[in-house]
C-alpha positions in Angstrom: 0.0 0.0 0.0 1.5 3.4 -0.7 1.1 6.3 1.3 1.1 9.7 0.3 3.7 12.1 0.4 3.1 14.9 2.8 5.0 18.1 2.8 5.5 20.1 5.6 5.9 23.6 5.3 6.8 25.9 8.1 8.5 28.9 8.5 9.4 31.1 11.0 7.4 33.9 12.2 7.3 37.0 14.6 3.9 36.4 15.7 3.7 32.7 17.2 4.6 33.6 20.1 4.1 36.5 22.6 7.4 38.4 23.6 9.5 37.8 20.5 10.2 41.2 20.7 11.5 41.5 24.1 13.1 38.3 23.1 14.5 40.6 19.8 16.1 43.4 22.4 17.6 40.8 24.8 19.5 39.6 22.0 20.5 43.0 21.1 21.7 43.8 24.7 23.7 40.6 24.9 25.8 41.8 21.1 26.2 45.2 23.2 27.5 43.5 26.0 29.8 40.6 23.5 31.3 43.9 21.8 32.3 45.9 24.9 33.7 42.7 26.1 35.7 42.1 23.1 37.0 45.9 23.6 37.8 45.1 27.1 39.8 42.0 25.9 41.6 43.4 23.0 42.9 46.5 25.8 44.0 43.8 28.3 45.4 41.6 26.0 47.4 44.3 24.4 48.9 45.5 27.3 49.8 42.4 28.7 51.2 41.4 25.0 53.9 45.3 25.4 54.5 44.3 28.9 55.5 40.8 28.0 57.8 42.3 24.9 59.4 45.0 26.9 60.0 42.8 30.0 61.8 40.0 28.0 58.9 37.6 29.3 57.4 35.4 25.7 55.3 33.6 27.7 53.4 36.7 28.1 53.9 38.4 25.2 52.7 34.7 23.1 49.4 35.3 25.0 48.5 39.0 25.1 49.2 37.9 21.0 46.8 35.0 21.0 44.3 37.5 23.5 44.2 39.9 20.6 43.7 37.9 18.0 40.7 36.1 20.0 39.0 39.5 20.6 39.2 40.6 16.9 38.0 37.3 16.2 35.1 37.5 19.0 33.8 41.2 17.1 34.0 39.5 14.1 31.7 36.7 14.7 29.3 39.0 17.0 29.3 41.6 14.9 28.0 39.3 12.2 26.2 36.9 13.9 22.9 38.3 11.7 24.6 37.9 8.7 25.9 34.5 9.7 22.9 33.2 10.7 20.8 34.5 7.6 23.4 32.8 5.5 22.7 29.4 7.0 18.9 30.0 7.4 19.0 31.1 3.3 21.4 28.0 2.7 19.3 25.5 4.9 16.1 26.6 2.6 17.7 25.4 -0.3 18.0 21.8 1.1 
C-alpha cells in the first residue's frame, strides 16, 4: 500500500509567540555587552602582550598575541552573527 507524500511547510514567524520582541532586544543587549567585552579583551590583551615584549617575558607576550587575535576574532563573529545566521537560514532553505 503506498502512502502519500506529505509536505511540511513551516517557516518562522514574529507572531507565534508573545514576547519575541522583548526576546529581539535581549539579543540585542547581549551583542552590546559581546562587543564591549571584546573591547575590554583586546585593551587587556594588548597591554599584557607590550609588557611581556618590553620585559623579556614570551610567555606573556605569546598570550597578550593569541588575546588579541581572539578579541578581533570574537567582534568579528558578534558583529556578524545576523549575517551569519541569515546565511545558514537562506542556505538550509535550499535543502
Amino acid at each position: 500500500m503506498h502512502t502519500p507524500f506529505l509536505a511540511v511547510n513551516i517557516s518562522p514567524n514574529t507572531t507565534g509567540l508573545p514576547g519575541i520582541s522583548e526576546l529581539e532586544t535581549i539579543v540585542g543587549g547581549l551583542l552590546t555587552v559581546g562587543l564591549v567585552a571584546a573591547i575590554a579583551g583586546l585593551v587587556i590583551s594588548a597591554i599584557v602582550w607590550a609588557i611581556g615584549h618590553h620585559s623579556g617575558n614570551p610567555n606573556h607576550s605569546s598570550k597578550g598575541k593569541t588575546g588579541v587575535i581572539a578579541s578581533f576574532v570574537a567582534a568579528l563573529l558578534i558583529g556578524g552573527a545576523d549575517v551569519l545566521i541569515n546565511f545558514f537560514v537562506a542556505a538550509g532553505h535550499t535543502l
